[in-house]
C-alpha positions in Angstrom: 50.3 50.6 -136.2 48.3 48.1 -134.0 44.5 49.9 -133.2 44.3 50.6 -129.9 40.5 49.7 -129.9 41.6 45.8 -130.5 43.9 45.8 -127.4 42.7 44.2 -123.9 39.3 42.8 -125.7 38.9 39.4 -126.9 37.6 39.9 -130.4 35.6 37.6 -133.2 36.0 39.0 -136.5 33.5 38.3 -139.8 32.3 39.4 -142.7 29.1 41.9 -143.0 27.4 38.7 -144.4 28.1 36.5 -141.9 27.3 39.1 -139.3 23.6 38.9 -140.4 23.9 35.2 -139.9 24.9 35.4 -136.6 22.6 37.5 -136.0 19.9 35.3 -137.7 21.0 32.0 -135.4 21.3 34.4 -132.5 25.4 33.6 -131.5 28.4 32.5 -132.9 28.3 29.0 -134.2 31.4 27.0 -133.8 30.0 25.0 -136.9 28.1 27.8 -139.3 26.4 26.7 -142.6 29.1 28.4 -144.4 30.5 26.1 -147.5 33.9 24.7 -146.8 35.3 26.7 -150.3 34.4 30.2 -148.3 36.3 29.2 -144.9 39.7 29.4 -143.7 42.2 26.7 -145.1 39.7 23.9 -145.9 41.6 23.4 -149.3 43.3 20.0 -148.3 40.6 18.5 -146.4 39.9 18.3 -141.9 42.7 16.8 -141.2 44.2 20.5 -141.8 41.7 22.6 -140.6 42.4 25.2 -138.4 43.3 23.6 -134.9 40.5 26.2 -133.0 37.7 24.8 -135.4 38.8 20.6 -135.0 37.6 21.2 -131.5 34.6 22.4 -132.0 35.2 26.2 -130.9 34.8 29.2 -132.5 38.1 31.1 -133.3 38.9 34.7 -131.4 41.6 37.0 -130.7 42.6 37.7 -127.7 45.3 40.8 -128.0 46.1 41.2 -124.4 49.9 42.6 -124.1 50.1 42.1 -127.5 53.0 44.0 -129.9 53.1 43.5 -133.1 57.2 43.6 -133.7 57.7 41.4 -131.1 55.1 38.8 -131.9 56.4 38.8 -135.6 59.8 38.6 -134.7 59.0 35.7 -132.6 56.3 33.9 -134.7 57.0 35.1 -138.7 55.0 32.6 -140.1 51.8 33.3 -138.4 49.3 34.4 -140.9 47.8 37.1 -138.2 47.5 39.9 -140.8 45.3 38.5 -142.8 42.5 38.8 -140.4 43.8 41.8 -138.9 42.8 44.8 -139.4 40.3 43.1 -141.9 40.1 39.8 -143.8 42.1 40.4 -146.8 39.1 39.1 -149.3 37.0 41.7 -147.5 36.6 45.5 -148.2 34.8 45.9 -145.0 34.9 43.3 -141.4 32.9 43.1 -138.3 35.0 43.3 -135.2 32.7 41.4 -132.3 34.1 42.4 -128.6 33.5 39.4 -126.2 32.4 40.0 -122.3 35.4 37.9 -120.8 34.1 37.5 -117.7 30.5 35.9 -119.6 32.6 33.6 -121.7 34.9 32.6 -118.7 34.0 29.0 -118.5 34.3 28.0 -122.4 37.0 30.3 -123.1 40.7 28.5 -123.7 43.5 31.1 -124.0 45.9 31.9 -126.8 48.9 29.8 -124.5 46.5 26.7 -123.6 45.3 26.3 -127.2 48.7 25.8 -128.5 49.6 23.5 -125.4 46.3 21.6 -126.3 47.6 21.4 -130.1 50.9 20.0 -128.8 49.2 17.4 -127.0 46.6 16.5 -129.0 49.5 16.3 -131.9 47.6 18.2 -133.9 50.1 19.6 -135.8 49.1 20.2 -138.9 46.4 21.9 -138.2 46.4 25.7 -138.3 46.9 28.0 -135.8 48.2 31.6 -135.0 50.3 31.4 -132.1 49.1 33.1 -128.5 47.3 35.9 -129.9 43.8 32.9 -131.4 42.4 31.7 -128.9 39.4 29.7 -128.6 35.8 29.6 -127.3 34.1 26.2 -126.8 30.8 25.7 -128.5 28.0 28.5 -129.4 28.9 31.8 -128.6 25.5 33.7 -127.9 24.6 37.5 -128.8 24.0 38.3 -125.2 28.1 38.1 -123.9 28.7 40.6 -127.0 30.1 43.9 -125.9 30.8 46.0 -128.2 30.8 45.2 -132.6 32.3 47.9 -134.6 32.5 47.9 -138.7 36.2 48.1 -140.0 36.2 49.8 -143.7 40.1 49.2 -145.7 39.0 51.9 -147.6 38.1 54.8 -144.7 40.8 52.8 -142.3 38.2 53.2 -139.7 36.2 51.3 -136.9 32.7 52.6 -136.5 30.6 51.0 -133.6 27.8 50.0 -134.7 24.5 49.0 -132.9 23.0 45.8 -131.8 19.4 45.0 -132.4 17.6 44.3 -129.4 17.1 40.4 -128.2 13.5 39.2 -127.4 14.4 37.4 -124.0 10.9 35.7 -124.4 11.5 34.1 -127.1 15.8 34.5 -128.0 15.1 36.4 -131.5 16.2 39.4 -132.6 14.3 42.4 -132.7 14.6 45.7 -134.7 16.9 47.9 -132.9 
């Protein structure tokens, strides 16, 4: 059954070691210095990248409305559950809750990215219909409302808390 806790929010989802990354360069990049052999689909090269990531966004969920029978009876090839409820490489993932009203102006949702793809022919590129959508450029800590740590094992989200962002100088500090 879908969580409850991922419905209504627009969500990023990472790794534990990534997390600290983000943390580290204060946001999301749409860009991190992550290796092309650790991301997503980079196996045969940029021309198949993931759609959301070819134009220079970072990839989200957006599970507004969202039910999962429906969705895979209408979309059965979408690779949604590997990400969801965590990254199947992963024992444990960081669910990062967006303020939608912060990220209003870079935000492209799940419908316009795949009318975007369609334009821009683009397909061959990957995407999971409605449910990604995308944010345009850096994401930073700031619009973050909520992160919680999924465990496979314990098959539970546990919120966990944000350090504290020096204003003064945009670092983190010690919670």
């Amino acid at each position: 059954m879908f969580p409850e806790i991922l419905r209504e929010g627009i969500w990023h989802t990472t790794s534990i070691e990534r997390f600290e990354g983000i943390l580290a360069a204060g946001g999301i990049l749409p860009e991190p210095p992550i290796p092309d052999m650790d991301r997503w689909r980079t196996a045969f090269g940029p021309s198949h990248y993931p759609f959301v990531r070819s134009i220079g966004a970072v990839s989200v969920f957006d599970f507004s409305g969202f039910d999962e029978a429906t969705y895979e009876e209408k979309y059965p090839l979408s690779m949604w559950r590997t990400f969801v409820l965590c990254f199947s490489k992963w024992s444990e993932s960081i669910w990062i809750e967006l303020d939608r009203s912060a990220i209003k102006d870079s935000f492209i949702d799940g419908k316009a990215v795949i009318e975007r793809w369609k334009q821009q022919n683009e397909l061959r590129g990957n995407i999971m219909p409605i449910i990604e959508a995308a944010h345009i450029g850096r994401i930073p800590i700031s619009v973050f409302r909520r992160v919680y740590k999924y465990n496979k094992h314990d098959q539970e989200f546990r919120q966990i808390q944000m350090p504290r962002i020096q204003a003064s100088k945009g670092s983190v500090a010690p919670g």
